[in-house]
Jmol script that loads the backbone (N, CA, C; Angstrom):
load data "model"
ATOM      1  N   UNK A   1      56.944  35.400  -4.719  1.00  0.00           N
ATOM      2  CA  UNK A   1      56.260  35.685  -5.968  1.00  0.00           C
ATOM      3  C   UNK A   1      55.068  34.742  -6.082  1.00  0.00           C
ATOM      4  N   UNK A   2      53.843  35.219  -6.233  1.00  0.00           N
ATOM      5  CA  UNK A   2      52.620  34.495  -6.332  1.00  0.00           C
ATOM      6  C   UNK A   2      52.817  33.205  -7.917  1.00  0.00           C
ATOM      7  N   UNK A   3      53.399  33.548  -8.846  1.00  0.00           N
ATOM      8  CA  UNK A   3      53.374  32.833 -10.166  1.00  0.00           C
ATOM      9  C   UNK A   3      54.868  32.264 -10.107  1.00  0.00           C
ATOM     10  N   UNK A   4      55.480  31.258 -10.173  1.00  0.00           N
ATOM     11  CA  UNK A   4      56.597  31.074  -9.983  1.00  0.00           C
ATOM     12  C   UNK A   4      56.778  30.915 -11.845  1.00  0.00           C
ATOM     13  N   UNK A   5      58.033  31.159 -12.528  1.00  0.00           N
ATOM     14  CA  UNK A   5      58.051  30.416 -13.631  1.00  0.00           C
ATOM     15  C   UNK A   5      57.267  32.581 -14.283  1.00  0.00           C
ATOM     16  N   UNK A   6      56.713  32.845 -13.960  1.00  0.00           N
ATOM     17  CA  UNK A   6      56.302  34.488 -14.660  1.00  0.00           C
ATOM     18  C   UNK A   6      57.436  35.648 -14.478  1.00  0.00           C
ATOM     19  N   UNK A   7      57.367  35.979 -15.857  1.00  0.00           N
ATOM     20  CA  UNK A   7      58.293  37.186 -15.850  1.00  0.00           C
ATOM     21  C   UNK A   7      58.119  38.339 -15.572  1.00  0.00           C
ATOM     22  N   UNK A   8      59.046  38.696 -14.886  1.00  0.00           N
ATOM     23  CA  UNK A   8      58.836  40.624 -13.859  1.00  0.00           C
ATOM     24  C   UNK A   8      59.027  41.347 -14.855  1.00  0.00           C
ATOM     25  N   UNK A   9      58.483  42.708 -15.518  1.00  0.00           N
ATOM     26  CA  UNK A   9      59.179  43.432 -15.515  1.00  0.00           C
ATOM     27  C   UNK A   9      59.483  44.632 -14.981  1.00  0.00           C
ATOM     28  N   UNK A  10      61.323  45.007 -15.143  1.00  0.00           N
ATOM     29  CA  UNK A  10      61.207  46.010 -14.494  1.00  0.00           C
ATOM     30  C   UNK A  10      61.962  47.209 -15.499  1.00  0.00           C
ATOM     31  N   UNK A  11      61.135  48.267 -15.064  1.00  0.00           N
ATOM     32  CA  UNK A  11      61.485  49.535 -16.016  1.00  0.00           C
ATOM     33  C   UNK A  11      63.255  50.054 -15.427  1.00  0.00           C
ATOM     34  N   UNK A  12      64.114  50.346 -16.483  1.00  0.00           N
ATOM     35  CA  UNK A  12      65.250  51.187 -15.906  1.00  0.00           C
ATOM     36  C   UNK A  12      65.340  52.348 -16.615  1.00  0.00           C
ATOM     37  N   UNK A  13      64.452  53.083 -17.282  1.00  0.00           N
ATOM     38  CA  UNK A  13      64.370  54.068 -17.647  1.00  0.00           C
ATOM     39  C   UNK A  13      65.347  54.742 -18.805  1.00  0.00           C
ATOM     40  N   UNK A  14      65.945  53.644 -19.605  1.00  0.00           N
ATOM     41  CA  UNK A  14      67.429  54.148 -20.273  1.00  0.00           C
ATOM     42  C   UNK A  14      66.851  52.896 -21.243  1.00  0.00           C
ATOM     43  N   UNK A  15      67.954  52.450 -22.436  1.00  0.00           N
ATOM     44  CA  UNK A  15      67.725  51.877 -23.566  1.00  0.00           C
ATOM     45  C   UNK A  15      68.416  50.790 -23.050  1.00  0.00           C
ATOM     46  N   UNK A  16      70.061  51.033 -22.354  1.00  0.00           N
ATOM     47  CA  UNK A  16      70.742  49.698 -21.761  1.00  0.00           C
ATOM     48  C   UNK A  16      70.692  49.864 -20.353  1.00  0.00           C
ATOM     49  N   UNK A  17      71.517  48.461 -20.360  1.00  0.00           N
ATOM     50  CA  UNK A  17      71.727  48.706 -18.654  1.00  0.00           C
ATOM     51  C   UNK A  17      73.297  47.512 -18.539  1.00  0.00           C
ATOM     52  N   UNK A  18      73.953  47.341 -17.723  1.00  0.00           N
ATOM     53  CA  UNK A  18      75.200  46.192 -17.739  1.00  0.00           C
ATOM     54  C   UNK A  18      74.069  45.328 -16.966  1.00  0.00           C
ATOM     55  N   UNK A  19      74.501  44.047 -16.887  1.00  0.00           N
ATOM     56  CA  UNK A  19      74.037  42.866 -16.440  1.00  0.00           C
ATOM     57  C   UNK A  19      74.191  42.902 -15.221  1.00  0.00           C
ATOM     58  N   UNK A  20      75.552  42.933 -14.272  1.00  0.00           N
ATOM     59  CA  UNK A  20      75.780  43.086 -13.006  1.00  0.00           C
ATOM     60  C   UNK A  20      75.223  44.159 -12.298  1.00  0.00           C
ATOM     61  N   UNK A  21      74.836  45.334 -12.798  1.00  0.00           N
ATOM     62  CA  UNK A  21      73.779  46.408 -12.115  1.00  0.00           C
ATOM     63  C   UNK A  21      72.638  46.229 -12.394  1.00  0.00           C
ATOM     64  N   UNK A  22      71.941  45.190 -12.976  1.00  0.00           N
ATOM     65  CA  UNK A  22      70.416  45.369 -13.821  1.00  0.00           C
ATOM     66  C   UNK A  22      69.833  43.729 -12.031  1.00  0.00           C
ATOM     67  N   UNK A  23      70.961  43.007 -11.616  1.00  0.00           N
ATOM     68  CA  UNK A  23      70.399  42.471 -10.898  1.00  0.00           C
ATOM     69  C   UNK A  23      70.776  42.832  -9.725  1.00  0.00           C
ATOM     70  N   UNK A  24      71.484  43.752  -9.544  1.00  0.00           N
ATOM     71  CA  UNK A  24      70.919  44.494  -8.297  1.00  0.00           C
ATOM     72  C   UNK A  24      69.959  45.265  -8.583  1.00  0.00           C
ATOM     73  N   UNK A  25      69.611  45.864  -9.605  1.00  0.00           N
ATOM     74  CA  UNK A  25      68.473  47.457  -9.727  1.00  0.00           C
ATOM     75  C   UNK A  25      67.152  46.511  -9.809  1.00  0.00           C
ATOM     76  N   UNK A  26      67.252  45.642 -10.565  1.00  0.00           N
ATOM     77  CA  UNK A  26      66.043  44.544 -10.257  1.00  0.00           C
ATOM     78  C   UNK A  26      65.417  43.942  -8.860  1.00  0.00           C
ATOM     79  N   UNK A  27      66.888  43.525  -7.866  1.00  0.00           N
ATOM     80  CA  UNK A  27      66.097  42.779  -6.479  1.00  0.00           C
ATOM     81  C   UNK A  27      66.631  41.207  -6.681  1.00  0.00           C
ATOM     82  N   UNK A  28      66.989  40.981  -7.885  1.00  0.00           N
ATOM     83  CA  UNK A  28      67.087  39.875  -8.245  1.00  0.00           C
ATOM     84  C   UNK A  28      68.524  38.936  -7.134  1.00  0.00           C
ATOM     85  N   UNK A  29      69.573  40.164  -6.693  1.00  0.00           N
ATOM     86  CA  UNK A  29      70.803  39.818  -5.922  1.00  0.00           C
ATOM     87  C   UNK A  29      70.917  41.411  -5.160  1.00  0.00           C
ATOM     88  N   UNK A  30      71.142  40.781  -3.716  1.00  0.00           N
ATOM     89  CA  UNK A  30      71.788  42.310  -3.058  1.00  0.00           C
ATOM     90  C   UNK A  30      72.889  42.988  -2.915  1.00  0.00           C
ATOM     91  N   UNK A  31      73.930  42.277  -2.959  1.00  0.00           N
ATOM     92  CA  UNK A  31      74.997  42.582  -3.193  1.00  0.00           C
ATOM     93  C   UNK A  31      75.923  42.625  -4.559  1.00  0.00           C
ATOM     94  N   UNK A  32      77.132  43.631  -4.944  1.00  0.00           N
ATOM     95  CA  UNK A  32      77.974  43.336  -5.881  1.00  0.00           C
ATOM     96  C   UNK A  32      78.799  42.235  -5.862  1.00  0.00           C
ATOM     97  N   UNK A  33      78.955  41.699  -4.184  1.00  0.00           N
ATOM     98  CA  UNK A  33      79.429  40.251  -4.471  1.00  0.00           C
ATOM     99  C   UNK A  33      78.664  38.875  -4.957  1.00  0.00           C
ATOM    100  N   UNK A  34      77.451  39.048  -4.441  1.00  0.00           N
ATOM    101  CA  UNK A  34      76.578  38.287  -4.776  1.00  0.00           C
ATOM    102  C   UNK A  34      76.367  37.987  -5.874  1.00  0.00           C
ATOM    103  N   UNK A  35      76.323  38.812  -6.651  1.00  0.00           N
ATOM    104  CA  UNK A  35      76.062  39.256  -8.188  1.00  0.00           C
ATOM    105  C   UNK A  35      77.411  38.882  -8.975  1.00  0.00           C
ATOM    106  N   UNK A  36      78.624  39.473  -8.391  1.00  0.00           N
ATOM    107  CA  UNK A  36      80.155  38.618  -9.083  1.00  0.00           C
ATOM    108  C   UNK A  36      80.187  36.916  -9.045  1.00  0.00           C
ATOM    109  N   UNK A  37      79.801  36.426  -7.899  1.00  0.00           N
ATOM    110  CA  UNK A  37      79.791  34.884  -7.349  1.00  0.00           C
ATOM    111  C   UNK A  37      78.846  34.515  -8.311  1.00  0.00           C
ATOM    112  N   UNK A  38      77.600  34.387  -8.523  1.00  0.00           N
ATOM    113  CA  UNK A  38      76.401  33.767  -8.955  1.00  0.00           C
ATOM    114  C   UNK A  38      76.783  34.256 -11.002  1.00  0.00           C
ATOM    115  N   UNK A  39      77.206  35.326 -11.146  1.00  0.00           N
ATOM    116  CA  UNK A  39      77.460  35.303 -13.030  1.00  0.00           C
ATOM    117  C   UNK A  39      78.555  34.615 -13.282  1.00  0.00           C
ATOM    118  N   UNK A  40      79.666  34.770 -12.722  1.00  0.00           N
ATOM    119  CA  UNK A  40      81.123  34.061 -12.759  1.00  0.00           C
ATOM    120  C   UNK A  40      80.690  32.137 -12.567  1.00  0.00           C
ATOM    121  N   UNK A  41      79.872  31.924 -11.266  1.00  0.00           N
ATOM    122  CA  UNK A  41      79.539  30.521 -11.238  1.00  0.00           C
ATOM    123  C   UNK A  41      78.595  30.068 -12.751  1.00  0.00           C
ATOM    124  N   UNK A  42      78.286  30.330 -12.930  1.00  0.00           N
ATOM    125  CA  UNK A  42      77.038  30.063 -14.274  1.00  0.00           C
ATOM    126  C   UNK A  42      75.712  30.029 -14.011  1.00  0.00           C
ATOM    127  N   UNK A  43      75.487  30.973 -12.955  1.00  0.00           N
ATOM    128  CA  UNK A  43      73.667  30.781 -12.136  1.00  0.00           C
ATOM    129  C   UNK A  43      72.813  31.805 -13.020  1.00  0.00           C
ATOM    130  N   UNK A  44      73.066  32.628 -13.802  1.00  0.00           N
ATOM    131  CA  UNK A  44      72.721  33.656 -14.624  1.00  0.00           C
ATOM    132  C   UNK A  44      72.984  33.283 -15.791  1.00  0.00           C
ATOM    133  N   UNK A  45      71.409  33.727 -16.141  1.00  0.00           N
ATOM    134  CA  UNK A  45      71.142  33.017 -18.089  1.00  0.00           C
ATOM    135  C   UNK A  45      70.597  34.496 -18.319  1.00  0.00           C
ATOM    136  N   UNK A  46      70.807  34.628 -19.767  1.00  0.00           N
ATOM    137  CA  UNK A  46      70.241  36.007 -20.150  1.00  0.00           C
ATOM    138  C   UNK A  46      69.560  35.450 -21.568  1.00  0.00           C
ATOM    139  N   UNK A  47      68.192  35.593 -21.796  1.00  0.00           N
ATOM    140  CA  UNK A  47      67.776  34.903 -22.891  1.00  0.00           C
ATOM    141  C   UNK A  47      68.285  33.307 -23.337  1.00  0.00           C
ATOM    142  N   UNK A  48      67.892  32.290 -21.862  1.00  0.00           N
ATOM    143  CA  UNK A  48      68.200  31.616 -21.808  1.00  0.00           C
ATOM    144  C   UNK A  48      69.518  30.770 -21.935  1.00  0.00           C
ATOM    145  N   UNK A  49      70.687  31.147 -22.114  1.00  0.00           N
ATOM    146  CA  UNK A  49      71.772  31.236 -22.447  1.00  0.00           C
ATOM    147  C   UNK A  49      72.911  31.369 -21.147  1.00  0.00           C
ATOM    148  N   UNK A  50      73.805  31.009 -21.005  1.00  0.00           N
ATOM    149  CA  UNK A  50      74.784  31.394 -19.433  1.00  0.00           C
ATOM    150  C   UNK A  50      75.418  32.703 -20.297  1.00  0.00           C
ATOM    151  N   UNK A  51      75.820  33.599 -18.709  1.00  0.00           N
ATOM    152  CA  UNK A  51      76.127  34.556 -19.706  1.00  0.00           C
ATOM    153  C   UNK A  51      76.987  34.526 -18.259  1.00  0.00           C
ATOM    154  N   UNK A  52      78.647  34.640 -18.295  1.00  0.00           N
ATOM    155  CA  UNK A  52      79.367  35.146 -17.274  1.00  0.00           C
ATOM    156  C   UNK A  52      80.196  36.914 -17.509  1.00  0.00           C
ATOM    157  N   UNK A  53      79.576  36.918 -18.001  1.00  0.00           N
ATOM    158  CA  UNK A  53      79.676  38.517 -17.840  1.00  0.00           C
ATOM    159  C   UNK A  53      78.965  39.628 -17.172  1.00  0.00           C
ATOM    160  N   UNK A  54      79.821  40.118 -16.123  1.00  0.00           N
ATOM    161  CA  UNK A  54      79.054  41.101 -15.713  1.00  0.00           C
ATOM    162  C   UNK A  54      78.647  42.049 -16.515  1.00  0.00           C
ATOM    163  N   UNK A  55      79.961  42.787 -17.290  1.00  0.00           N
ATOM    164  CA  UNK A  55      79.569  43.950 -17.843  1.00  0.00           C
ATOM    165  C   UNK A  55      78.691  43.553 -18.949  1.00  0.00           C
ATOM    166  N   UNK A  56      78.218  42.384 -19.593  1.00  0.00           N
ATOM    167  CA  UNK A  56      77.241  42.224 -20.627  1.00  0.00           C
ATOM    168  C   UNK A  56      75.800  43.714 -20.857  1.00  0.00           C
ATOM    169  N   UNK A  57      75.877  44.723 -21.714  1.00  0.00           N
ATOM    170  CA  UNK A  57      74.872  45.605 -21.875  1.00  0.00           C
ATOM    171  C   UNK A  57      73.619  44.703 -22.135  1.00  0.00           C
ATOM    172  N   UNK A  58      72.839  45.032 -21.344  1.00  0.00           N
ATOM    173  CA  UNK A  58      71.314  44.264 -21.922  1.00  0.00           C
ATOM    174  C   UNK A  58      70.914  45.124 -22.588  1.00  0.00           C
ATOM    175  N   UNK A  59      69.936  44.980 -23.497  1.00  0.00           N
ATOM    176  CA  UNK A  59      68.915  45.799 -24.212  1.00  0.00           C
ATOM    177  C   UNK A  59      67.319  46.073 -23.577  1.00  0.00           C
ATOM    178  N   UNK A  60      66.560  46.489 -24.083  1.00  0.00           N
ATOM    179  CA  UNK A  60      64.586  46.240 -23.358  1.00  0.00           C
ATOM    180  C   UNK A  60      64.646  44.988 -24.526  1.00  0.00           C
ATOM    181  N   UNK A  61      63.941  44.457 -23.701  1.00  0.00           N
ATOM    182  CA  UNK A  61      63.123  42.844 -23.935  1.00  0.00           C
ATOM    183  C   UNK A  61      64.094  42.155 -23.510  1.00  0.00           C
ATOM    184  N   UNK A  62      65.570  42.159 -23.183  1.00  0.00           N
ATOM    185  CA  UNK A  62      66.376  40.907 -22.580  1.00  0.00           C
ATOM    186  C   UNK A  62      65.974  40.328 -21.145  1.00  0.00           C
ATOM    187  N   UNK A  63      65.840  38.963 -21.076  1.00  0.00           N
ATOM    188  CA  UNK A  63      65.112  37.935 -19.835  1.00  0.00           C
ATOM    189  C   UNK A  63      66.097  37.337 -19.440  1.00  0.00           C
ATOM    190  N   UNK A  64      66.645  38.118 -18.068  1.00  0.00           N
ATOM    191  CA  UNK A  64      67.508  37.726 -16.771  1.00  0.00           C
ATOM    192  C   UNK A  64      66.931  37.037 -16.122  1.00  0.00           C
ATOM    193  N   UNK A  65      67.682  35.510 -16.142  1.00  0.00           N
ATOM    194  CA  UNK A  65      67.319  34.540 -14.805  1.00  0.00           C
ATOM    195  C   UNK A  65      67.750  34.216 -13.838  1.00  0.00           C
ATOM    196  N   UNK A  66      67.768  34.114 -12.854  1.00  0.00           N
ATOM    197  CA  UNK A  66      68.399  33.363 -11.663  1.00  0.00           C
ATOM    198  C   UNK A  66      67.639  33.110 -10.511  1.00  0.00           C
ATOM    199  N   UNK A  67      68.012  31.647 -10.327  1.00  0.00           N
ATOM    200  CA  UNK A  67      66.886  30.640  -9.801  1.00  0.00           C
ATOM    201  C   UNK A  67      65.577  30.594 -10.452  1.00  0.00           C
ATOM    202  N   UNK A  68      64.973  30.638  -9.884  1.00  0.00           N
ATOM    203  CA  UNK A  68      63.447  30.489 -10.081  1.00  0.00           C
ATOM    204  C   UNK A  68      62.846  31.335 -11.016  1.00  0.00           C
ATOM    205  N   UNK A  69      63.615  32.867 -10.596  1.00  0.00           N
ATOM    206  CA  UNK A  69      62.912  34.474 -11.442  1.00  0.00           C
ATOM    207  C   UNK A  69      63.613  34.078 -12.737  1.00  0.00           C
ATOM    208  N   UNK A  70      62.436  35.056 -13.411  1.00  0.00           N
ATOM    209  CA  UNK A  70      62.960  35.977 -14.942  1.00  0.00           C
ATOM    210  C   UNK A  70      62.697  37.369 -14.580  1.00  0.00           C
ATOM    211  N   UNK A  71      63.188  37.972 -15.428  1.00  0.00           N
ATOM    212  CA  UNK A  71      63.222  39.218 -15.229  1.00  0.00           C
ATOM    213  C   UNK A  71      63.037  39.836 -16.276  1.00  0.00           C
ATOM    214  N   UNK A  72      62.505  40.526 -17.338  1.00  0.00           N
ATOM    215  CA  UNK A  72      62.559  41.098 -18.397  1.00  0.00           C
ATOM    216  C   UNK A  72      63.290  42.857 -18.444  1.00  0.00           C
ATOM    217  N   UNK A  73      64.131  43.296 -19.000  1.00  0.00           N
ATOM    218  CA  UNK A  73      64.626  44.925 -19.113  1.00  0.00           C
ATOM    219  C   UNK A  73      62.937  45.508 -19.660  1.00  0.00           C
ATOM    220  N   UNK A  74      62.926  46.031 -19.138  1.00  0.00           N
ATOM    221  CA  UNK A  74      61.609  47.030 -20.189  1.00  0.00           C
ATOM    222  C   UNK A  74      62.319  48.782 -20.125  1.00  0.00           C
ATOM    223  N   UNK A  75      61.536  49.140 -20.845  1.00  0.00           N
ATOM    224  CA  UNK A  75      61.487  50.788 -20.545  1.00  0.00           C
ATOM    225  C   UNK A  75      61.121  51.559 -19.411  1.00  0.00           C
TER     226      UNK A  75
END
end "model"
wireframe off; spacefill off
backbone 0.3
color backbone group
């Protein structure tokens, strides 16, 4: 990513999305294990916040982090 610290967004075309599919549909993690390991550990903040839930519904405007990225839900 050219801007480190800048937020992506990415469209999912729906109003929600669960947390554990929004960082795979993002790029953000490739795998469903990857994605179980890293929310369960506390590496995932959702509006700055730890959030160990996979199934957590995001809304548009919620900012998924892990590591370095944000991620914003948009439309």
């Amino acid at each position: 990513m050219s801007n480190p610290g800048a937020i992506e967004d990415v469209s999912i075309g729906g109003e929600s999305i669960r947390l554990g599919q929004f960082l795979k549909f993002a790029s953000v993690l490739d795998s469903g294990g990857d994605v179980k390991e890293a929310i369960i550990d506390g590496f995932v903040t959702v509006n700055g916040e730890v959030d160990r839930r996979r199934g957590r519904q995001l809304q548009i405007g919620d900012v998924v982090g892990f590591e370095e990225r944000r991620v914003r839900v948009a439309r």
